[in-house]
C-alpha positions in Angstrom: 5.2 10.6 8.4 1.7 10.3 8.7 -1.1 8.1 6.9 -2.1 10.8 4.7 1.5 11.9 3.8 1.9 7.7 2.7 -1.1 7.4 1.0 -0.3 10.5 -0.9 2.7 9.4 -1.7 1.7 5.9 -2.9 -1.2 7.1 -5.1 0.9 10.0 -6.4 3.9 7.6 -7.4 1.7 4.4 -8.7 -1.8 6.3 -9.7 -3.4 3.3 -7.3 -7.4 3.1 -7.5 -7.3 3.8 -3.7 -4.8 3.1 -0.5 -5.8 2.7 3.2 -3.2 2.7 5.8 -3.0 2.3 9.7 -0.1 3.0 11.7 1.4 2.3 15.0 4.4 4.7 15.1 6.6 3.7 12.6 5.0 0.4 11.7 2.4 0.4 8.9 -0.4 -1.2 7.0 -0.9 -0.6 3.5 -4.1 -1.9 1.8 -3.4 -0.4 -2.3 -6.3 -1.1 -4.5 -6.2 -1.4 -8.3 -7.0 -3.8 -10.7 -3.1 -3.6 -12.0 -3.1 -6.0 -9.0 -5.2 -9.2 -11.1 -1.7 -9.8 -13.3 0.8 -9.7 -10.9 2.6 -12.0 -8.6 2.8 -11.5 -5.2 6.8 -10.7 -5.5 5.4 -8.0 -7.9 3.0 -6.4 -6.0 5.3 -5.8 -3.2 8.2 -4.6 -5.5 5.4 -1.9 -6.8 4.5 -0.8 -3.3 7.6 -1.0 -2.2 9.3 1.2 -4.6 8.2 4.6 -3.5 9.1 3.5 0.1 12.3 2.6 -0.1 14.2 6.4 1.0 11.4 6.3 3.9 12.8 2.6 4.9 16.1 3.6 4.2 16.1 6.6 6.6 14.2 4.9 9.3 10.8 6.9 8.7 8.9 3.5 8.1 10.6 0.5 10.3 7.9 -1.6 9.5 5.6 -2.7 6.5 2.2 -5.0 5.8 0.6 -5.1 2.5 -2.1 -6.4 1.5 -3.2 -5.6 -2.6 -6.7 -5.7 -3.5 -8.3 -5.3 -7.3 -11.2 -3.1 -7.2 -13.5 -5.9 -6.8 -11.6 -7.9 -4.5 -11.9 -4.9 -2.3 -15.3 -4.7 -2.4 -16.1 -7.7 -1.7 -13.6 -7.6 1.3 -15.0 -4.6 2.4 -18.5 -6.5 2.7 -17.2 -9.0 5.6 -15.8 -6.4 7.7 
């Protein structure tokens, strides 16, 4: 699967603002953006990102996950110190 394929998939399933992701083989690191992300608890935000995921977890496509969740300002502002 590559980054593309996930981010499609993520912003086709959830309609997220924006998703970055890096990979290292199967390992990878999700950054979704949306201001959805301001009323939810972290459990949430992982159950949302994970939802899409879970065939590619189940048949071994993704071994390994990070996610971060920004709002659209968060990001911003985020983006600004890197």
């Amino acid at each position: 699967m590559t980054n593309q394929d996930l981010i499609d998939l993520l912003k086709s399933n959830l309609s997220l603002h924006d998703v970055v992701v890096k990979s290292e083989g199967s390992h990878y690191n999700i950054i979704a953006i949306d201001d959805r992300f301001d009323d939810m608890s972290r459990v949430q935000k992982q159950q949302l990102i994970y939802g899409p995921l879970n065939d590619k977890i189940a048949d071994g496509t993704i071994h390994a996950i990070s996610i971060k969740t920004f709002s659209v300002a968060q990001w911003q502002r985020e983006k600004m110190f890197n």
